[in-house]
Phi, psi and omega in degrees: 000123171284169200284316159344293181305306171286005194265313200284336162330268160006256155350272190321319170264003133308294183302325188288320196283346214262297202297310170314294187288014144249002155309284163311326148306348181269308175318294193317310197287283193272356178243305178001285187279008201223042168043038224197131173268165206234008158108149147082202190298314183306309202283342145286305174296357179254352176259019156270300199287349173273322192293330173269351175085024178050042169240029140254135202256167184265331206299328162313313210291288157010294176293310169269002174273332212238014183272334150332250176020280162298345182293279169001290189262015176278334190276327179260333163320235152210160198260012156312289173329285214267021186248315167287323173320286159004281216296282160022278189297290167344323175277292081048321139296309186282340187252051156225005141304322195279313169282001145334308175282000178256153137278105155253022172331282236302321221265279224308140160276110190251070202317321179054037143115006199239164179025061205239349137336306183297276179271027166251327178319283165352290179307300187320303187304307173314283160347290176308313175292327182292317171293322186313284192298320148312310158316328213267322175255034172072015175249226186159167201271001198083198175066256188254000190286315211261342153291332180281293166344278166318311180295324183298340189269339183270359169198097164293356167273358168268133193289132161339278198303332212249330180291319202266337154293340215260301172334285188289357154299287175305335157304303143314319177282335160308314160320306191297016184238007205241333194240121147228149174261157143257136172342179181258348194260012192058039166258149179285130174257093155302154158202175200270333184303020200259310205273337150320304173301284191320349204266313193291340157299335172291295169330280173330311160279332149323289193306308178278357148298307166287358182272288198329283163016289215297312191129126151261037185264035203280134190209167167240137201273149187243119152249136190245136147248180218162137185240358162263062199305301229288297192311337160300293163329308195290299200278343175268319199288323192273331187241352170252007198011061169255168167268167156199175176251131165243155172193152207287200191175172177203138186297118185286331197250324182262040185005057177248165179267132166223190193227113195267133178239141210233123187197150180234147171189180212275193180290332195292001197257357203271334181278338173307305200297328169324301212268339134328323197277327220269322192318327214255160181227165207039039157204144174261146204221162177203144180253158193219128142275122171253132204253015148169155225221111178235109179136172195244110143269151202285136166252131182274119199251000000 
């Protein structure tokens, strides 16, 4: 293994280890006190630590749930996946046993039934930034991470995110039988904000799982067709300091030769590039979003 390679080893599992341990820290602070399952696997162990008084810890729960799992998904996955998964879990258990043991009243947001929007929002996100940045390095949080993970590999047109929400869905609902009050005459009071919160936490960590997912290296691709390659061509290099690509072509309908030109660039260049295609006559253009840009290139100066 070269050092590069091993250097990036290095990074990734550092970086996993960071995530975990604010993953769990996202739990203590914003879902803990505030009555609201956070969804998934987690989200069964924390509405087992409300049914018990928190005298079960979830970080157990984590564990014996998800080293099956990571086993799983050492064999049918890939064992990259599942091996930074491990690392994940592991970390992610053990530091919401150790943080059990601090005292964080100062820190934690305790809505106490009131705005409790507010630290579910809070969670979605966090939660969302931690899947994003573990996808992107070829891990995951475990759990329902690694079913979705599986399905998605036997049906890749199923969106990641989207397999894992319709999961934390049946979860959420599953709440609403799990955080009840009781009457003053000692009848049970259901109520839907559990499964509110959880839905909206779920939502929130799709969504921001899926942008990080996506890249903010996000640019817009130009096809041009064009009967001015080289002035075209002349006019990006000089006023975009872009590169571009041609490739000939011929009109299916008015059977001429043109010239198709390919060229990508960020948003802040796109109203330049408008006002270049208008110098021309006989050409034509169509825009693409592209949600990231891969590889190292020569810049034209």
């Amino acid at each position: 293994m070269n050092k590069i390679k091993l250097r990036s080893y290095i990074v990734d599992y550092l970086l996993i280890i960071l995530l975990a341990f604010l993953y769990a820290l996202n739990y203590e602070l914003f879902v803990l006190k505030n009555d609201f399952a956070p969804a998934g696997i987690g989200g069964i162990g924390a509405m087992i630590e409300h049914l018990t008084n928190l005298s079960f810890n979830l970080g157990y729960f984590t564990l014996i749930v998800n080293v099956p799992l990571c086993i799983f998904a050492f064999f049918f996955i890939t064992r990259e996946f599942a091996v930074k998964t491990a690392v994940f879990v592991v970390v992610y258990s053990v530091s919401l046993i150790v943080l059990r043991m601090v005292d964080l009243s100062a820190f934690q947001y305790d809505a106490q039934g009131v705005d409790t929007i507010f630290p579910a929002l809070i969670a979605g996100a966090i939660a969302g930034f931690v899947y994003g940045i573990c996808f992107r390095r070829n891990s995951s949080t475990g759990g329902s991470d690694i079913i979705a993970k599986y399905v998605s590999t036997k049906k890749p047109t199923l969106n990641f995110f989207w397999i894992n929400f319709v999961i934390n869905a049946a979860i959420a609902i599953a709440s609403y039988f799990v955080y009840t009050e009781t009457g003053e005459s000692g009848e049970i009071i259901y109520n839907y904000k559990p499964v509110c919160l959880c839905m909206l936490y779920c939502f929130l960590m799709s969504f921001v799982g899926n942008m990080i997912i996506k890249g903010s290296k996000s640019a817009y691709k130009f096809f041009i067709v064009t009967t001015h390659p080289d002035e075209i061509d002349a006019e990006i290099f000089a006023k975009l300091h872009h590169g571009a690509t041609r490739i000939s072509a011929k009109g299916a309908y008015s059977n001429t030769d043109r010239t198709v030109i390919v060229c990508v660039v960020n948003k802040r260049q796109v109203v330049e590039f408008r006002d270049i295609l208008k110098k021309y006559d006989d050409t034509f253009a169509f825009v693409e979003t592209v949600n990231e840009t891969v590889g190292t290139f020569a810049r034209v100066k």
